[in-house]
N, CA, C and O atoms as a GROMACS GRO file, in nm:
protein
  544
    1UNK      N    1  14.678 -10.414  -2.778
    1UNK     CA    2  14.570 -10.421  -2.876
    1UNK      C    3  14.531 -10.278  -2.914
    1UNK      O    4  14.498 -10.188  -2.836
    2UNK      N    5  14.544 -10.274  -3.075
    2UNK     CA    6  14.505 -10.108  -3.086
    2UNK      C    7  14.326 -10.050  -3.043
    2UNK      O    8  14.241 -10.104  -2.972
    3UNK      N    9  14.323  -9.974  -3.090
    3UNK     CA   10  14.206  -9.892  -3.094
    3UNK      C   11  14.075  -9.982  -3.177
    3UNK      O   12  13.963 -10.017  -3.140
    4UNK      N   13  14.146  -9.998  -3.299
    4UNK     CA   14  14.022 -10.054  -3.437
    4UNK      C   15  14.018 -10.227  -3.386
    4UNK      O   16  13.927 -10.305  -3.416
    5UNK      N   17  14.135 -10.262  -3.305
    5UNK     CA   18  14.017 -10.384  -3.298
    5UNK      C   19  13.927 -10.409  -3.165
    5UNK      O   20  13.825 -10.478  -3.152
    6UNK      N   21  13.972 -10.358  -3.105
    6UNK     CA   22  13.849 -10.331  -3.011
    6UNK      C   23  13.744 -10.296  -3.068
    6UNK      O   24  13.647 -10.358  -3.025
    7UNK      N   25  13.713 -10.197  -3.177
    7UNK     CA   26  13.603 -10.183  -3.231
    7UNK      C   27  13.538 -10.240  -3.327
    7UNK      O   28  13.419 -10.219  -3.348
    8UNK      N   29  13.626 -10.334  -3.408
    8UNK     CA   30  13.578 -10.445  -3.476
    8UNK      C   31  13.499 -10.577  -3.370
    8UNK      O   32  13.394 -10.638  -3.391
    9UNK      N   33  13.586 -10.588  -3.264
    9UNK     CA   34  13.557 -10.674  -3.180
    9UNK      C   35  13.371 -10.673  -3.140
    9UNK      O   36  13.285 -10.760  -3.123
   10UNK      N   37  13.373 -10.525  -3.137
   10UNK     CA   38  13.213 -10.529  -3.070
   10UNK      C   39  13.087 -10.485  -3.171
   10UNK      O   40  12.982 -10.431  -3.135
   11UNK      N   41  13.125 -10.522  -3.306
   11UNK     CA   42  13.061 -10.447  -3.387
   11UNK      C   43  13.018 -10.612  -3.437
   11UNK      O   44  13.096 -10.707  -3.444
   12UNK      N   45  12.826 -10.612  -3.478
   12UNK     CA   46  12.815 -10.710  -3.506
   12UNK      C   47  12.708 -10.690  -3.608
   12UNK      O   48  12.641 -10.588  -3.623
   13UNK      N   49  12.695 -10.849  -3.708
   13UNK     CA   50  12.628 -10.796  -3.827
   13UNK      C   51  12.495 -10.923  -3.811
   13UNK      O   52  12.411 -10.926  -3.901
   14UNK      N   53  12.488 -10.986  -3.736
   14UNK     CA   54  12.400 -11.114  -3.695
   14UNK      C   55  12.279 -11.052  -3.644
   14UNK      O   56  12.293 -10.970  -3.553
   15UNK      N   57  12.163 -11.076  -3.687
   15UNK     CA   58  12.039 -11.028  -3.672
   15UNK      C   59  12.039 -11.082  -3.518
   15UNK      O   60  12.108 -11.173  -3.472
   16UNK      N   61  11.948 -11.006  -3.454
   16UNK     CA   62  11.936 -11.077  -3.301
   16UNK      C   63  11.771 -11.130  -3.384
   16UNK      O   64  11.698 -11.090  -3.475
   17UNK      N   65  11.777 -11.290  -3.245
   17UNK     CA   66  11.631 -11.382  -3.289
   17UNK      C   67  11.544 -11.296  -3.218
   17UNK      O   68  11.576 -11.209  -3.138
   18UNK      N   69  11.393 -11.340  -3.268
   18UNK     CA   70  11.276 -11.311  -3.166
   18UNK      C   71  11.235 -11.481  -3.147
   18UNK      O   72  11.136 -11.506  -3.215
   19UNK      N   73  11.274 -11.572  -3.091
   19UNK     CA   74  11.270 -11.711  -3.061
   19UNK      C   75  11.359 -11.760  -2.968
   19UNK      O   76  11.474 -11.722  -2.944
   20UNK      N   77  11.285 -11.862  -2.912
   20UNK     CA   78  11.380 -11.958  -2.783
   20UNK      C   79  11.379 -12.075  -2.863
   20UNK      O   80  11.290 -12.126  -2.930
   21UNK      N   81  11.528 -12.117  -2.838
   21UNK     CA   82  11.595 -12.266  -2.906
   21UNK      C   83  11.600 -12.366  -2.837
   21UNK      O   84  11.595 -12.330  -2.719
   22UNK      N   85  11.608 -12.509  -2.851
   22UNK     CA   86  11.633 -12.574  -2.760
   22UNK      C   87  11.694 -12.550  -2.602
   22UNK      O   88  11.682 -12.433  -2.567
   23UNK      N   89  11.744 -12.619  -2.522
   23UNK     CA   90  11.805 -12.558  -2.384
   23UNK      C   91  11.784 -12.447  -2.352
   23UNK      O   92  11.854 -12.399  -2.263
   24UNK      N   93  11.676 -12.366  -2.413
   24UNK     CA   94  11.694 -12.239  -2.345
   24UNK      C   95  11.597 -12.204  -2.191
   24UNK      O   96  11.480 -12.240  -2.182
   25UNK      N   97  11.662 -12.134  -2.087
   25UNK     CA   98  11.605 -12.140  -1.982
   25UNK      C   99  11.505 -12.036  -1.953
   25UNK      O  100  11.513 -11.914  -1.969
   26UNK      N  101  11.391 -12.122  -1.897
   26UNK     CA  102  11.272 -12.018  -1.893
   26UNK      C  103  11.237 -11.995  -1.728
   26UNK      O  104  11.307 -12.032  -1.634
   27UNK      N  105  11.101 -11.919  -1.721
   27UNK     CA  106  11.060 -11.875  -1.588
   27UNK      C  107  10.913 -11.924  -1.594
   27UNK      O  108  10.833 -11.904  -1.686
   28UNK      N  109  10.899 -11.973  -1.511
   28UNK     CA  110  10.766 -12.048  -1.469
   28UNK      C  111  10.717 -11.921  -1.411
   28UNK      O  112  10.782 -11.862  -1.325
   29UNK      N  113  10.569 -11.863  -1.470
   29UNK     CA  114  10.527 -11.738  -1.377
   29UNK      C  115  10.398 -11.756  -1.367
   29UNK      O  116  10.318 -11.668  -1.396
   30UNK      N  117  10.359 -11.891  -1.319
   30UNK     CA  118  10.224 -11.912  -1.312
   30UNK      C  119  10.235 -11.934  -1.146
   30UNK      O  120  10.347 -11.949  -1.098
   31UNK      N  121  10.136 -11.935  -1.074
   31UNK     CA  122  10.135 -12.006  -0.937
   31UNK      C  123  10.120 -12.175  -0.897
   31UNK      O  124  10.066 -12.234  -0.804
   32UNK      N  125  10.178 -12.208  -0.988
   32UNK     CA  126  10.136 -12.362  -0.959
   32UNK      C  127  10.293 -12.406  -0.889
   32UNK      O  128  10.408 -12.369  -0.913
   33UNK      N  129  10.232 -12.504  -0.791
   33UNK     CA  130  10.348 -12.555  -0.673
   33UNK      C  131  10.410 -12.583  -0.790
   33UNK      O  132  10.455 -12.483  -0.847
   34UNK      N  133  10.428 -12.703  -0.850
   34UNK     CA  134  10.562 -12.725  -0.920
   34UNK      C  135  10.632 -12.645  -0.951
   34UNK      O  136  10.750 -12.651  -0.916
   35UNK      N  137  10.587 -12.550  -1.021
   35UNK     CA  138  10.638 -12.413  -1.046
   35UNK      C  139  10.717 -12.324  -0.925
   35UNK      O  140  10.834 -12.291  -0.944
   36UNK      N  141  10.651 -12.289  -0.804
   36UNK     CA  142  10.683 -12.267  -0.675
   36UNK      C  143  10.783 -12.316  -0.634
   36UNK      O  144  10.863 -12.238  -0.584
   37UNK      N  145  10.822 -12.477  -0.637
   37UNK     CA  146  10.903 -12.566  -0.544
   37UNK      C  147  11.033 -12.524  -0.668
   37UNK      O  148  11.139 -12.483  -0.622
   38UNK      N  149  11.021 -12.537  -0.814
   38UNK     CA  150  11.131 -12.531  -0.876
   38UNK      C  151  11.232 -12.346  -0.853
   38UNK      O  152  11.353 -12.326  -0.864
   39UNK      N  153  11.144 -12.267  -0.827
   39UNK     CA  154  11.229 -12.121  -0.813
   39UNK      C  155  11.277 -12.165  -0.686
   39UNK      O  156  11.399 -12.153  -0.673
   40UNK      N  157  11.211 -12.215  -0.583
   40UNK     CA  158  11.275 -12.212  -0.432
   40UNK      C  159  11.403 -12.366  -0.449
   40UNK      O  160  11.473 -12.395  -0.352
   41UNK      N  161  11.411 -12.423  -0.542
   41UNK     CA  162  11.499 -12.517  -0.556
   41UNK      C  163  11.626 -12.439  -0.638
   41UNK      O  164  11.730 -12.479  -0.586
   42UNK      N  165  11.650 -12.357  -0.729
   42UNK     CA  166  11.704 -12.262  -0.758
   42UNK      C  167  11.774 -12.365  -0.933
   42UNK      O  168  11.865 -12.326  -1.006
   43UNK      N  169  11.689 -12.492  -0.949
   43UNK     CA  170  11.710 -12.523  -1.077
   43UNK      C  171  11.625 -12.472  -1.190
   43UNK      O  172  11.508 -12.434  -1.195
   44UNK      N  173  11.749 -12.488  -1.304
   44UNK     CA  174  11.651 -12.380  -1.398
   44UNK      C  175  11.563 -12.500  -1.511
   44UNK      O  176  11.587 -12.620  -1.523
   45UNK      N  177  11.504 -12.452  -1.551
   45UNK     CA  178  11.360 -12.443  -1.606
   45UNK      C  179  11.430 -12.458  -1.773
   45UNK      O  180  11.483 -12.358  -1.821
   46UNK      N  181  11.425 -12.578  -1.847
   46UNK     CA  182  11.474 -12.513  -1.892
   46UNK      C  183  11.380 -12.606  -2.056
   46UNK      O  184  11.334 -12.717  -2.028
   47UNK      N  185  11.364 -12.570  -2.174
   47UNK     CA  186  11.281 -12.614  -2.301
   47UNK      C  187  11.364 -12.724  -2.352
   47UNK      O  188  11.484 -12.710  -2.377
   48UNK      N  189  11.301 -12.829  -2.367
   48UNK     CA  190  11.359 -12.966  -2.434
   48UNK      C  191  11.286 -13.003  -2.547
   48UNK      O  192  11.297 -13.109  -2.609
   49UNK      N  193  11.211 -12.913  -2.570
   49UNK     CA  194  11.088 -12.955  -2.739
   49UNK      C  195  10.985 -12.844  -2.768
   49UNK      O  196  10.930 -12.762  -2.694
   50UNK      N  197  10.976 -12.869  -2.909
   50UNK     CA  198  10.903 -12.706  -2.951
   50UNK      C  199  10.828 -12.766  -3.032
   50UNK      O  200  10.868 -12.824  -3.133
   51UNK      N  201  10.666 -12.757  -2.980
   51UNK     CA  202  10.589 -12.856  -3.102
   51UNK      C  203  10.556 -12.775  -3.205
   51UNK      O  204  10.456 -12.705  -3.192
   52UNK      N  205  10.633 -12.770  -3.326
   52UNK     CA  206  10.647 -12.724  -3.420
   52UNK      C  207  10.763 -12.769  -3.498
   52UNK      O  208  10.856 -12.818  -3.434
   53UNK      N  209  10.775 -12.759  -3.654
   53UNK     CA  210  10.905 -12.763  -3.714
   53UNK      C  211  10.923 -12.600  -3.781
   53UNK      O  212  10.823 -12.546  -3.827
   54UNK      N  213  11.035 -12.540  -3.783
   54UNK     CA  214  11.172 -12.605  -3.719
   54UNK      C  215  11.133 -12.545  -3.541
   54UNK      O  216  11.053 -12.466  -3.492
   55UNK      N  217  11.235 -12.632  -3.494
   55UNK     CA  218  11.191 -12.662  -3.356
   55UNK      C  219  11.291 -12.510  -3.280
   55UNK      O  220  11.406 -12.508  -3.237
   56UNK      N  221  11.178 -12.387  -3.291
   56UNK     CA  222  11.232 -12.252  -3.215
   56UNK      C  223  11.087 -12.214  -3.168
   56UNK      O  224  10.991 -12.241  -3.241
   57UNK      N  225  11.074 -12.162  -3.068
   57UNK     CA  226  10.967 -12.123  -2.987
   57UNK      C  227  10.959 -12.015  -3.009
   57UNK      O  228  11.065 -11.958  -2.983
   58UNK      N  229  10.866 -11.937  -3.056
   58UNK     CA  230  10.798 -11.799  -3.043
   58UNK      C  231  10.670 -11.767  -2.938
   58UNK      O  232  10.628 -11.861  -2.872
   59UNK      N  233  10.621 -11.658  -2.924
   59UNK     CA  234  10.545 -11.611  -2.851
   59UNK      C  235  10.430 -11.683  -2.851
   59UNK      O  236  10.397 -11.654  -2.966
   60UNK      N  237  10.339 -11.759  -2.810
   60UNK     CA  238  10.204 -11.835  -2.786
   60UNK      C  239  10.202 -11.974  -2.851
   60UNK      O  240  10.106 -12.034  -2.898
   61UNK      N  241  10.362 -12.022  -2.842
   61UNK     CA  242  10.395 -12.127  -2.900
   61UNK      C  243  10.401 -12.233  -2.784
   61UNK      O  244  10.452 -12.198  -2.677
   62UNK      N  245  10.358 -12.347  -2.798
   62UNK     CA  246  10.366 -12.497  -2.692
   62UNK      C  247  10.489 -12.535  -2.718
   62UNK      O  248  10.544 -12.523  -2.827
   63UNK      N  249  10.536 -12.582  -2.620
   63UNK     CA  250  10.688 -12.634  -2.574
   63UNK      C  251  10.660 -12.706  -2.439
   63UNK      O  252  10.580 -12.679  -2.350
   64UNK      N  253  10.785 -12.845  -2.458
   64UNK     CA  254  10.819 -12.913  -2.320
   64UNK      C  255  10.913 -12.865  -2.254
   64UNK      O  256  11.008 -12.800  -2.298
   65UNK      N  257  10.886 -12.901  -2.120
   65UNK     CA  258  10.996 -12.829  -2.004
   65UNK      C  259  11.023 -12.928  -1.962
   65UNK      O  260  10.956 -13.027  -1.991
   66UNK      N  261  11.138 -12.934  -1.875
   66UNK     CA  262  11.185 -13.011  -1.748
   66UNK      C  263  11.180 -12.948  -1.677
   66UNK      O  264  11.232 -12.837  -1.690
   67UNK      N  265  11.102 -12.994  -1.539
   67UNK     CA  266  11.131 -12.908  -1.431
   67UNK      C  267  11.098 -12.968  -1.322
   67UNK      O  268  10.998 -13.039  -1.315
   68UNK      N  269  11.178 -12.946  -1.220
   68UNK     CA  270  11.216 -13.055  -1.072
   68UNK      C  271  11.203 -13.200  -1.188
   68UNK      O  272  11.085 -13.220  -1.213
   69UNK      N  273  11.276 -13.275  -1.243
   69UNK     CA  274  11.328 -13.343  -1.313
   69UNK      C  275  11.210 -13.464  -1.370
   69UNK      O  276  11.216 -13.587  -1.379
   70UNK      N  277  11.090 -13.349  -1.408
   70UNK     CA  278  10.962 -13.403  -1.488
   70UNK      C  279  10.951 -13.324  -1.618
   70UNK      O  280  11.017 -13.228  -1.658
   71UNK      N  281  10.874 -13.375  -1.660
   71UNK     CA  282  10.838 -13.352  -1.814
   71UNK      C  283  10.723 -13.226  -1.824
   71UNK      O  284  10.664 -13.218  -1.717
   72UNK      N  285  10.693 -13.163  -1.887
   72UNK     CA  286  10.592 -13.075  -1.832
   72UNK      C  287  10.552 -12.994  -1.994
   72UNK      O  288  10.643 -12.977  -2.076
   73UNK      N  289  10.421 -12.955  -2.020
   73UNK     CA  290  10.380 -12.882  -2.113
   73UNK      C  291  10.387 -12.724  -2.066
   73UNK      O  292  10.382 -12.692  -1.947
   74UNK      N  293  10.396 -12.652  -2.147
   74UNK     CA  294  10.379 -12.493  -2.138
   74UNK      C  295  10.415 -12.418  -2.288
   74UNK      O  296  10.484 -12.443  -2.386
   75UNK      N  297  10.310 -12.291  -2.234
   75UNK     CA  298  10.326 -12.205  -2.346
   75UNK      C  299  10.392 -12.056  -2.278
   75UNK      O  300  10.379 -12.005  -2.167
   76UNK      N  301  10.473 -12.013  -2.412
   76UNK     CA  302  10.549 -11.913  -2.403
   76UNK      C  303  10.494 -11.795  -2.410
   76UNK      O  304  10.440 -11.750  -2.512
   77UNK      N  305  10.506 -11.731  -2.290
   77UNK     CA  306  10.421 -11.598  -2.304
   77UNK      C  307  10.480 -11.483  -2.282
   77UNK      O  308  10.406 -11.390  -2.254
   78UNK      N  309  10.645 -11.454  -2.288
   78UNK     CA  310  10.737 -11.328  -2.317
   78UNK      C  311  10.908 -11.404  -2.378
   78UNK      O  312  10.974 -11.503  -2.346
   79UNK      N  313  10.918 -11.331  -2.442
   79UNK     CA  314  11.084 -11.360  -2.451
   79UNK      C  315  11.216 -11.261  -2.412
   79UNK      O  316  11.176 -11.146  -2.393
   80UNK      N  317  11.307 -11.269  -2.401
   80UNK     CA  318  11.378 -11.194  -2.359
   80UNK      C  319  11.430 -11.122  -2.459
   80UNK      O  320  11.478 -11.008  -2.456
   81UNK      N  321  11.414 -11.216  -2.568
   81UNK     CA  322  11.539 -11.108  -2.690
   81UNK      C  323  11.448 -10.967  -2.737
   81UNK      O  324  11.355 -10.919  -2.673
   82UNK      N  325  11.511 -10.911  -2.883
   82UNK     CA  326  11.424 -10.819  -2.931
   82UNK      C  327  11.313 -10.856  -2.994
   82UNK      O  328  11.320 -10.958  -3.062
   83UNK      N  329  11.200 -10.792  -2.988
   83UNK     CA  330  11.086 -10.841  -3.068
   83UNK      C  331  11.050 -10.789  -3.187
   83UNK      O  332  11.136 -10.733  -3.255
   84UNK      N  333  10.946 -10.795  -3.223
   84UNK     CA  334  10.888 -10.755  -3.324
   84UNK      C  335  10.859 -10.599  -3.291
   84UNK      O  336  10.889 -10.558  -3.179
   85UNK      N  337  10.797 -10.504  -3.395
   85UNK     CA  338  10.770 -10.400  -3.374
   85UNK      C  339  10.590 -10.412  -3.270
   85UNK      O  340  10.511 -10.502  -3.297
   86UNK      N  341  10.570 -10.346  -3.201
   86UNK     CA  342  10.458 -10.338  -3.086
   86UNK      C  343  10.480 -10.480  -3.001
   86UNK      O  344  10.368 -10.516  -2.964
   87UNK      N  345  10.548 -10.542  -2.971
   87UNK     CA  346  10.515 -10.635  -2.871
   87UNK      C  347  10.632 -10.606  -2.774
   87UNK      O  348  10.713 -10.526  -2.820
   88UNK      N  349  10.664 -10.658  -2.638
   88UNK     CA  350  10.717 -10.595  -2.556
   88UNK      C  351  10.851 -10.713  -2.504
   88UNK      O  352  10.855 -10.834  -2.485
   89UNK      N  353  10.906 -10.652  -2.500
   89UNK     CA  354  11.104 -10.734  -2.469
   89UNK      C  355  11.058 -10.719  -2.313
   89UNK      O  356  11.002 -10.622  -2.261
   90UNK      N  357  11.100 -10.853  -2.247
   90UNK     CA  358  11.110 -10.883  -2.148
   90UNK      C  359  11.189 -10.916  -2.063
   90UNK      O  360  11.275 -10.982  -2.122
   91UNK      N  361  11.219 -10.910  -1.929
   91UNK     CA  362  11.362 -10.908  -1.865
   91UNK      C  363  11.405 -11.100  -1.852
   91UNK      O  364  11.503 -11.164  -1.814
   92UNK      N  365  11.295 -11.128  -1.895
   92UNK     CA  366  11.284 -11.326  -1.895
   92UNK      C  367  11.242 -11.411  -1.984
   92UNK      O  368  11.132 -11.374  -2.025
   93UNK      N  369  11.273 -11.497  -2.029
   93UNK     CA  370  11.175 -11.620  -2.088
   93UNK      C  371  11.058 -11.667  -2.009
   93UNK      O  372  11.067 -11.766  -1.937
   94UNK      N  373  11.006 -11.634  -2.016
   94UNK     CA  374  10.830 -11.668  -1.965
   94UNK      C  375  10.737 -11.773  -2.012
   94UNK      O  376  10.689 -11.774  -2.125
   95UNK      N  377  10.716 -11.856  -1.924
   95UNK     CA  378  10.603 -11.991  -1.985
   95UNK      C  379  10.519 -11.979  -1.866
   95UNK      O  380  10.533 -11.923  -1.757
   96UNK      N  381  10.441 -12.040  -1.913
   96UNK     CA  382  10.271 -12.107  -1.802
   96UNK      C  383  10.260 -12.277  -1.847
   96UNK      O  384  10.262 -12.325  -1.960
   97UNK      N  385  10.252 -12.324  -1.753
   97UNK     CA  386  10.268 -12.474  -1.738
   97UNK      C  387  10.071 -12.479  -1.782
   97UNK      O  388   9.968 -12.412  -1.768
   98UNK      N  389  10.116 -12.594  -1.835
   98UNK     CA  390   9.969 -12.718  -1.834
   98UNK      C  391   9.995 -12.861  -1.808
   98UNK      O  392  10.090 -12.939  -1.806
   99UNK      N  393   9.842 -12.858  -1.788
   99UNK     CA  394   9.866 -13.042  -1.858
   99UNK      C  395   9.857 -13.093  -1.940
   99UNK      O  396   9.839 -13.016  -2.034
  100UNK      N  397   9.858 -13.241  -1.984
  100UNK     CA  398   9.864 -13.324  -2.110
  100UNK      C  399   9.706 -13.237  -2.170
  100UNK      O  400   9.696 -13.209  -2.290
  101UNK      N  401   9.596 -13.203  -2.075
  101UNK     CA  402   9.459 -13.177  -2.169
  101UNK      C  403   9.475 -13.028  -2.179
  101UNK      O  404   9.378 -12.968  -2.226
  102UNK      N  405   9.592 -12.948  -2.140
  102UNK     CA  406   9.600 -12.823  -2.151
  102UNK      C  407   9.543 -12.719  -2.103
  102UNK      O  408   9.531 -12.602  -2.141
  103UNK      N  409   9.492 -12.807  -1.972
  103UNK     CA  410   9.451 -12.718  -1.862
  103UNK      C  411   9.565 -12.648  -1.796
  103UNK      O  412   9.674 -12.704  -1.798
  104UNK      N  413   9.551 -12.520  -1.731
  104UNK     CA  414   9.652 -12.494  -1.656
  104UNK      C  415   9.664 -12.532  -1.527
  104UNK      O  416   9.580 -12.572  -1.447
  105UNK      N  417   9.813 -12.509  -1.516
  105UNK     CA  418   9.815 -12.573  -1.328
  105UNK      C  419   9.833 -12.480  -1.189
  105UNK      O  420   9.840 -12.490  -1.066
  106UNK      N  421   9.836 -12.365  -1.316
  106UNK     CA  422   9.802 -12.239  -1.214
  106UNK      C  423   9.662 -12.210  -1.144
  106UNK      O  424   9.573 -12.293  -1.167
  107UNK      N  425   9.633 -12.102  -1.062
  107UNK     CA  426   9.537 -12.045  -1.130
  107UNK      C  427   9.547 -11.898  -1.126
  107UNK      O  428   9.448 -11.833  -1.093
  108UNK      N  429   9.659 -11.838  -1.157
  108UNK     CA  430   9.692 -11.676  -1.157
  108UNK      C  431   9.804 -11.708  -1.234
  108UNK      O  432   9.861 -11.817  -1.232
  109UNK      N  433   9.843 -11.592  -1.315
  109UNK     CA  434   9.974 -11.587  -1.341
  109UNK      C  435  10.001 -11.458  -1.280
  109UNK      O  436   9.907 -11.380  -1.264
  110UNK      N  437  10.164 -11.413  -1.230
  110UNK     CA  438  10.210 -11.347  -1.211
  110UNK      C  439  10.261 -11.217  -1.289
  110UNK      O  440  10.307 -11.111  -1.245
  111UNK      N  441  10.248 -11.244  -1.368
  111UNK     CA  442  10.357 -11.132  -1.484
  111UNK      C  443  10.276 -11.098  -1.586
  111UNK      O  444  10.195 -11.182  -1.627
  112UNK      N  445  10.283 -10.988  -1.637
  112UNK     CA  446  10.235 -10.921  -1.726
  112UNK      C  447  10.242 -11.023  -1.873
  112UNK      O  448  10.344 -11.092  -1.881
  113UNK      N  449  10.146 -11.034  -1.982
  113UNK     CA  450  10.204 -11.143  -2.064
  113UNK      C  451  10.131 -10.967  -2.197
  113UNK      O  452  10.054 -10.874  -2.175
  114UNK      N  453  10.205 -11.004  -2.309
  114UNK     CA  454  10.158 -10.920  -2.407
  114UNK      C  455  10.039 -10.932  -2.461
  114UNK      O  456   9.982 -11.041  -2.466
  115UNK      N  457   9.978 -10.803  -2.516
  115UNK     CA  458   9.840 -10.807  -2.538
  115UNK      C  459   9.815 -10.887  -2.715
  115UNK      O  460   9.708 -10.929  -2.758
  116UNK      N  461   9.956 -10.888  -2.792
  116UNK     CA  462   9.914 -10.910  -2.907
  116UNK      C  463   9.903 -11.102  -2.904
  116UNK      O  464   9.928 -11.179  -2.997
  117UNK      N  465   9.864 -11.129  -2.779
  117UNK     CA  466   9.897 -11.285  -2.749
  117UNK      C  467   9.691 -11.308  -2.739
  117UNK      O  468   9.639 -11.416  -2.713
  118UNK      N  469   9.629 -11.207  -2.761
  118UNK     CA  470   9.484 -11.244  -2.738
  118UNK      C  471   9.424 -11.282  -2.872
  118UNK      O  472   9.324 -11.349  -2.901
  119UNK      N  473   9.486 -11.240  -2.922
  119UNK     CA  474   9.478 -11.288  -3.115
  119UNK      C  475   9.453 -11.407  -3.148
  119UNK      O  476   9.373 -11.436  -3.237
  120UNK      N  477   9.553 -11.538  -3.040
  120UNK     CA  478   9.569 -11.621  -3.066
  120UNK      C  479   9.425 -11.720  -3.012
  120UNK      O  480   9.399 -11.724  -2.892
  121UNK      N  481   9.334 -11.799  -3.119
  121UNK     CA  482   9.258 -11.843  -3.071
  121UNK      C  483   9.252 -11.990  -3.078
  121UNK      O  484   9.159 -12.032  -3.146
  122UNK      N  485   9.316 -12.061  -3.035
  122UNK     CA  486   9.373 -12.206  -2.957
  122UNK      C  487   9.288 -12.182  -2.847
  122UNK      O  488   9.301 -12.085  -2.772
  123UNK      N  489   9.181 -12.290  -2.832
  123UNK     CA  490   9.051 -12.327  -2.704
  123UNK      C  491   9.192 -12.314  -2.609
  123UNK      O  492   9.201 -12.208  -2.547
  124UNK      N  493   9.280 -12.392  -2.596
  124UNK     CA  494   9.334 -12.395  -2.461
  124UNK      C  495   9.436 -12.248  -2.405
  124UNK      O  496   9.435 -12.206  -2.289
  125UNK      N  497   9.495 -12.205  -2.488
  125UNK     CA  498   9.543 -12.095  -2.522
  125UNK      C  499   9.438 -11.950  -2.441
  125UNK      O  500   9.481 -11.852  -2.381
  126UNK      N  501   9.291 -11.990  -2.470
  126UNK     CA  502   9.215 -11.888  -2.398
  126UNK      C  503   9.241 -11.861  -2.285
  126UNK      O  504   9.270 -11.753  -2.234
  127UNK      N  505   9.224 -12.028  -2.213
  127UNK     CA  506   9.200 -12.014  -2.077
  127UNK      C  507   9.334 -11.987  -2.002
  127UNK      O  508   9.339 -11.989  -1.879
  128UNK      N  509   9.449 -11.959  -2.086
  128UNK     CA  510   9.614 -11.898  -1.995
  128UNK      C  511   9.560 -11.790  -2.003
  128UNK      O  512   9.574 -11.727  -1.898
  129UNK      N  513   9.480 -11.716  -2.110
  129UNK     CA  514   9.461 -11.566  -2.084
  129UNK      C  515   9.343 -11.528  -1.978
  129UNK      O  516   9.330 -11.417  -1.926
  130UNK      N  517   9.275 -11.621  -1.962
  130UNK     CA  518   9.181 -11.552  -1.854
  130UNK      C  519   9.222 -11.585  -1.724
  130UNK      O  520   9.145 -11.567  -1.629
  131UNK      N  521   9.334 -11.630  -1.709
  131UNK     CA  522   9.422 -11.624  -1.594
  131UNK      C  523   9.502 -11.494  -1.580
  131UNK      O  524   9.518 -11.444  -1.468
  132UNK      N  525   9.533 -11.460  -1.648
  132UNK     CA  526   9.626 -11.318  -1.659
  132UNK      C  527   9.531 -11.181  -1.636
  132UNK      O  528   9.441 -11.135  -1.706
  133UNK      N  529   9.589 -11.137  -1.512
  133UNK     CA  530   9.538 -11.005  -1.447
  133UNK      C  531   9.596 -10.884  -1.530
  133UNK      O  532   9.519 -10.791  -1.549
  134UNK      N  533   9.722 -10.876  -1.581
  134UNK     CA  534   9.824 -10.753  -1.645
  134UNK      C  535   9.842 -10.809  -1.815
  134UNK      O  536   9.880 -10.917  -1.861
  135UNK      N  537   9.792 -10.675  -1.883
  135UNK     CA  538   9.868 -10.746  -2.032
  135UNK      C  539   9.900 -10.544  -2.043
  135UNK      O  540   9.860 -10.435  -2.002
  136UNK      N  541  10.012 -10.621  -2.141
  136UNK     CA  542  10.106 -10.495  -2.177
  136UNK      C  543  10.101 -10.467  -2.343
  136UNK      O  544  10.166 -10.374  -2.392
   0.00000   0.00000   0.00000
């Protein structure tokens, strides 16, 4: 194989997303056991619905999970790809679980979540942020 296609090979013209698609696998970084029992079970976490059309998850967006092989609400609070200009690329897909009334089932989250996520003023949406000790 010469030289030029190796370099055609890695040269790309496809915008990278700032969104999670269906199947895509996330990280539970709240403290709630379910959450707990699924990292120590080592199955992944992964989005089966994006309440929105068209159905791609962005940053402070509600989505269903499966996890330990239940149904589960959560909102997205980092993504892994590139972002927007000022918000911060993350080494994970990041959610915080609720319930059906959108309480959380934490009561800490672990991980830093971005600061341009306080903007968002959804009543239930507040109370993931006054769980969060770190914003970036």
């Amino acid at each position: 194989m010469s030289l030029l296609h190796i370099v055609r090979r890695s040269f790309s013209t496809t915008p990278q997303l700032n969104e999670l698609r269906l199947l895509s696998r996330v990280k539970v970084i709240d403290n709630s056991k379910i959450g707990r029992n699924a990292k120590q079970s080592g199955r992944p976490v992964k989005v089966i619905n994006v309440y929105k059309k068209p159905p791609v998850g962005r940053l402070g967006d509600k989505v269903l999970v499966t996890i330990e092989h239940e149904k589960k609400k959560a909102y997205i609070v980092g993504c892994k790809q590139r972002q927007q200009t000022l918000v911060p690329k993350f080494d994970s897909n990041n959610v915080v679980l609720v319930d059906d009334n959108g309480q959380p089932l934490g009561t800490r989250i672990r991980a830093p979540i971005p600061s341009c996520l306080r903007a968002n003023t959804d009543p239930n949406f507040v109370k993931i942020l006054s769980l969060a000790t770190t914003f970036v």
